[in-house]
N, C-alpha and C positions, 0 to 999 in steps of 0.2 A: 581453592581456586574459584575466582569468582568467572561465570561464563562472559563470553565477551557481549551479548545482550543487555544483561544484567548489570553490567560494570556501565556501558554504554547510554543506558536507555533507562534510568532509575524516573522514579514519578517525573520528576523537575525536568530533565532532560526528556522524555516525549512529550510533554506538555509544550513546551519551547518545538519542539519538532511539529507536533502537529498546529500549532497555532503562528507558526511563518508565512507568511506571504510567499516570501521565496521559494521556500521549499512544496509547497501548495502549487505553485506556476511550475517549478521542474518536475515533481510528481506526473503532475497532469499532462502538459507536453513527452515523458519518456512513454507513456502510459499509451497516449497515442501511436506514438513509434513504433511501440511495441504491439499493438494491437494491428499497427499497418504491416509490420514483418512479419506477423501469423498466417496472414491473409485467410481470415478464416472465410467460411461459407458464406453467404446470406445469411441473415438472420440471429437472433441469439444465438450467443454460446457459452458455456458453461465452465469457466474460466478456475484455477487453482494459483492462489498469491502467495507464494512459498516467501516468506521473510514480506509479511503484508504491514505489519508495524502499525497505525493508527487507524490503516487502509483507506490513507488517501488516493490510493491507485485506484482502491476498489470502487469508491465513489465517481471517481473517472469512466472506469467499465461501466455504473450502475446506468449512469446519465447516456451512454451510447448504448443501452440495448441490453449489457450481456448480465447473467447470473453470474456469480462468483464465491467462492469461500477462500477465506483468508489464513494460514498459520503462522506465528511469531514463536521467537524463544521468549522474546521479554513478556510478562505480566504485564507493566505499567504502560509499554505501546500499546498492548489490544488492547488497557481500559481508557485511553486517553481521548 
């Protein structure tokens, strides 16, 4: 059985994901939301991207301030 990342997110298919428009413009807007539903402190913070995938999220976090690390099941998201 192949994992559902894996089946999901082969080379072609995160390559296709991280180079959308689209998916880049809703990334970044949930990314916000999500950063405004933390309400974290002032200042950086030090963020965990659990299913980070090419970590378009993470680039959203980087550009407002905060540290972050990122984990994936798939292989070909995080090298994409």
């Amino acid at each position: 059985m192949i994992a559902p990342g894996l089946q999901f997110y082969n080379a072609e298919e995160a390559r296709k994901y991280t180079t959308s428009t689209r998916i880049i413009e809703i990334q970044a807007e949930m990314t916000q939301r999500a950063v405004e539903l933390l309400n974290l402190p002032p200042g950086p913070a030090y963020l965990l991207d659990v299913g980070c995938g090419s970590g378009l999220s993470g680039e959203e976090l980087t550009e407002q301030g905060h540290y972050w690390v990122g984990v994936d099941i798939s292989p070909d998201m995080l090298s994409a």
